[in-house]
C-alpha positions as CSV (number, residue, x, y, z in Angstrom):
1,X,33.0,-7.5,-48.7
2,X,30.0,-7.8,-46.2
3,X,26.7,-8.9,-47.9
4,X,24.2,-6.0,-48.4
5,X,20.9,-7.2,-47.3
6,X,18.3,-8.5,-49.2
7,X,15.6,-5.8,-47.4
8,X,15.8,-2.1,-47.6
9,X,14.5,-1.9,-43.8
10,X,17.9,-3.8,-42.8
11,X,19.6,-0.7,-44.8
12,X,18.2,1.3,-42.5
13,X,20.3,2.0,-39.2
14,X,19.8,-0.1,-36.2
15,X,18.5,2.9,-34.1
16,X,16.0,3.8,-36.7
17,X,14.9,0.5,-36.8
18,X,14.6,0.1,-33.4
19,X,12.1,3.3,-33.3
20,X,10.2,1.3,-35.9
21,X,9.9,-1.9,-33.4
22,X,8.9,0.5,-30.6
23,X,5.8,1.8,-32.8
24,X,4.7,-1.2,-34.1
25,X,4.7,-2.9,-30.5
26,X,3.5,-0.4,-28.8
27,X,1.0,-0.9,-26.3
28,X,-1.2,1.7,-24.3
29,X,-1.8,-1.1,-21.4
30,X,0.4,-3.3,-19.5
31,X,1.3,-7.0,-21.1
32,X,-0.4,-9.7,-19.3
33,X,1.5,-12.2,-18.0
34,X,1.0,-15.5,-15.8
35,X,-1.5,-17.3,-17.1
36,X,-2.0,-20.7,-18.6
37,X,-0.4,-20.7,-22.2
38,X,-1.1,-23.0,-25.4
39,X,1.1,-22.9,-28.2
40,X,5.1,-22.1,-28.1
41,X,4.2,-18.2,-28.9
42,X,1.8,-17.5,-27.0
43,X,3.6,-15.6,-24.6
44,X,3.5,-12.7,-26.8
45,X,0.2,-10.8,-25.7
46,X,-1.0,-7.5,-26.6
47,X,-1.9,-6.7,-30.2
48,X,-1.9,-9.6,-33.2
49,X,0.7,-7.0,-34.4
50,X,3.2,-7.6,-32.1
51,X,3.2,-11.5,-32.5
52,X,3.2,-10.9,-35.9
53,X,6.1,-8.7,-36.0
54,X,8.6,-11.0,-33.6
55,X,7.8,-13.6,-36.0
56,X,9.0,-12.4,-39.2
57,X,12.5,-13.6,-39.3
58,X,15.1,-13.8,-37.1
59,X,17.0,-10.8,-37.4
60,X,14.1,-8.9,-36.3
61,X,13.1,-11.1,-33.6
62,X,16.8,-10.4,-32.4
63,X,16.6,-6.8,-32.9
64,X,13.0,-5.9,-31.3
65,X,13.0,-8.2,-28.4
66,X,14.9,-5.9,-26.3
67,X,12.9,-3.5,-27.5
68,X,9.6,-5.1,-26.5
69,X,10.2,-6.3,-23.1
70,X,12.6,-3.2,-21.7
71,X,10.0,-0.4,-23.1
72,X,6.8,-1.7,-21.7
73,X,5.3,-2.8,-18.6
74,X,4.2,-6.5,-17.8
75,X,1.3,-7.6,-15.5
76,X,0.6,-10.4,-13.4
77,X,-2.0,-11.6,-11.6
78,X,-1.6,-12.6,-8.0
79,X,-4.6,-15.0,-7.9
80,X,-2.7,-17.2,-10.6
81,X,-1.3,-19.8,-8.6
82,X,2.8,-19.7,-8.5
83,X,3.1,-23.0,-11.2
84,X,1.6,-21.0,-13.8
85,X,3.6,-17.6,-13.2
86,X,6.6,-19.8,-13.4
87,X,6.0,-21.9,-16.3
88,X,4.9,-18.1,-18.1
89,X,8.5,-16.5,-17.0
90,X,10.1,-19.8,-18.8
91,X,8.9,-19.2,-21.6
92,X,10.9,-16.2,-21.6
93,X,14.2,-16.3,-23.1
94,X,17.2,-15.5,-20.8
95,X,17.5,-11.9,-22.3
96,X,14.0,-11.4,-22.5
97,X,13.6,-11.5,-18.7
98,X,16.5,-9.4,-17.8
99,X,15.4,-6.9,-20.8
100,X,12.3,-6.5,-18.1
101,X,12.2,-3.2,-16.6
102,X,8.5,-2.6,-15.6
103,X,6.2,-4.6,-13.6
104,X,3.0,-4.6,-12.3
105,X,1.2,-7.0,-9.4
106,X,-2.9,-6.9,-9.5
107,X,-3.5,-7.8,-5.7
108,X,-6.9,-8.4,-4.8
109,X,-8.9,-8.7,-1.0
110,X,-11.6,-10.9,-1.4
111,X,-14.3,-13.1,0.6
112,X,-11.7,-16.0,-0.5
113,X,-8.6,-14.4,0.8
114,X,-9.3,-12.8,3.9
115,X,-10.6,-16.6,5.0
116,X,-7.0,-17.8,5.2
117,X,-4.8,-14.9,5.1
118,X,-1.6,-16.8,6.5
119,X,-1.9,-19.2,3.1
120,X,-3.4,-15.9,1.0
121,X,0.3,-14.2,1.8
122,X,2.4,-16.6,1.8
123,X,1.4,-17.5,-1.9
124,X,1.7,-13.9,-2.9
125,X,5.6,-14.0,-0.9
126,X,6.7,-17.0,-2.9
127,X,5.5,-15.0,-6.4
128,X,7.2,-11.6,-5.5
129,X,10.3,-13.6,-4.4
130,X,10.7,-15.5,-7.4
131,X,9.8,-12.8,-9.9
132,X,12.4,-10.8,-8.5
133,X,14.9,-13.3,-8.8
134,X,14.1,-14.7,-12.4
135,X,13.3,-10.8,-13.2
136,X,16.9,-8.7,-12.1
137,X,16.4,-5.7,-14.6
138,X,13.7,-4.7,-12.9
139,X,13.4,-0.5,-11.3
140,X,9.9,0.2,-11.6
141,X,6.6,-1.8,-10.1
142,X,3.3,-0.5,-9.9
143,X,1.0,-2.7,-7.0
144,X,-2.5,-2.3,-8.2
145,X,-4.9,-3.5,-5.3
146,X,-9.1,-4.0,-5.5
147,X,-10.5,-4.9,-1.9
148,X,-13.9,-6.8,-2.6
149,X,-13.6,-8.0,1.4
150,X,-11.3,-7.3,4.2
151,X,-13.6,-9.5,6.9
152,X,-12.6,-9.0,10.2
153,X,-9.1,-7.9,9.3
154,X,-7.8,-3.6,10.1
155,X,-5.7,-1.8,7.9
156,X,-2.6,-1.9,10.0
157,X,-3.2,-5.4,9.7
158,X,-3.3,-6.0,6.3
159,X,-1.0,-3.1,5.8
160,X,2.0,-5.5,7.1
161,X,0.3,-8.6,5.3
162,X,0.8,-6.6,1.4
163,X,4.5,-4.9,2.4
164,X,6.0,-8.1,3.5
165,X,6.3,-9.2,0.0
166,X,7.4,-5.6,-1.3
167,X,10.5,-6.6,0.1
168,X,12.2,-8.2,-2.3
169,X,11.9,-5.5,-4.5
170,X,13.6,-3.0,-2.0
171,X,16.3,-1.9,-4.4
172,X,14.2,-0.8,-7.0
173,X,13.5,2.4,-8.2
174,X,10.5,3.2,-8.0
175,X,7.6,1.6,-6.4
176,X,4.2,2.7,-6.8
177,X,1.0,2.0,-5.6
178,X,-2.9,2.7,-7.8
179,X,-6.5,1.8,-7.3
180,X,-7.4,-1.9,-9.3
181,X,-10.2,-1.5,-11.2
182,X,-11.6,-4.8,-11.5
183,X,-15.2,-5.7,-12.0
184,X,-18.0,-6.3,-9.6
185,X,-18.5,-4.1,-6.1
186,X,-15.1,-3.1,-4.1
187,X,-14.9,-1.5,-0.9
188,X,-13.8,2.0,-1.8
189,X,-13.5,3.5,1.6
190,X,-11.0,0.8,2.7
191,X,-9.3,0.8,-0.2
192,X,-8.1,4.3,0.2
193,X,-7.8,3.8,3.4
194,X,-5.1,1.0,3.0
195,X,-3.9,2.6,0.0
196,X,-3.0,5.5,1.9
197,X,-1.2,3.5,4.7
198,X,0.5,1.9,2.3
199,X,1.9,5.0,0.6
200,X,2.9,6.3,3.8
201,X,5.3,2.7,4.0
202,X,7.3,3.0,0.8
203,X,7.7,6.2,1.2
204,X,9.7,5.7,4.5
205,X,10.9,2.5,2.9
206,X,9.5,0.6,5.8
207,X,8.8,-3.1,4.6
């Protein structure tokens, strides 16, 4: 005869539970990930709650994992260098990264940038690359881009500079491009501009 468990939650059926997790976790922003991490669990970011909930027994680590990382969207920085990206995605348990189903890239143009683009995008080719790789689930990235300074660099220019990347993540299912909204001045008029040109690229599928 199978044990009855101890909690009434676990009486509950697995699909209501899972609505539970969803609530609990839920988070109205994208999950940053990527950056230098202290402590074992630190890769759970958002709201205290949602630490706090993947750590109350097994079981329900089990059960809302998949529920956490296939639900919502995670977020990386570009200007975190490719050690750090990598060491967060580790930390990631196997199903955890191919529970993954929504990413999104925060690509800035700035004085820093734009002064060696040729190193600039082949950091940022090395990142998409290996996200996509360690990350297979994925159908759905948002590309959110600021530009601070383009310097002497067009549009068409850095138009091919951000698609090459985009590449690896041809098979996906939707790929979408916003507006960053980072602090300090940005260069509105050629950020729609490149915006635009970019649109106009995925939409033909053009990398």
């Amino acid at each position: 005869m199978p044990k009855t468990p101890d909690s009434h939650f676990f009486r509950l059926p697995l699909e209501i539970r899972r609505h539970v997790y969803y609530h609990v976790l839920n988070h109205p922003t994208s999950i940053l990930l990527g950056f230098p991490v202290a402590r074992k669990y630190a890769h759970h970011w958002g709201r205290p709650s949602m630490s706090n909930l993947l750590l109350t027994c097994r079981q329900i680590y089990r059960e809302a994992e998949n529920v956490l990382y296939s639900s919502f969207c995670f977020e990386f920085m570009c200007n975190t260098d490719l050690e750090t990206v990598f060491s967060a995605l580790d930390l990631l348990s196997e199903q955890a990264r191919a529970s993954i189903r929504m990413i999104k890239f925060n690509i800035e143009l700035n004085e820093s940038s734009m002064s060696d683009v040729a190193r600039w995008s082949m950091g940022h080719e090395e990142t998409f690359k290996m996200v996509a790789e360690k990350l297979s689930g994925i159908n759905f990235v948002n590309l959110s881009i600021v530009v601070r300074e383009c310097g002497r660099h067009d549009i068409p220019f850095l138009t091919n500079v951000l698609m090459k990347p985009c590449r690896h993540f041809e098979k996906i299912t939707k790929l979408v491009l916003s507006e960053g909204c980072g602090r300090g001045l940005h260069d509105v008029k050629q950020e729609k501009k490149l915006l635009r040109e970019l649109r106009k690229r995925v939409a033909a599928k053009d990398w």
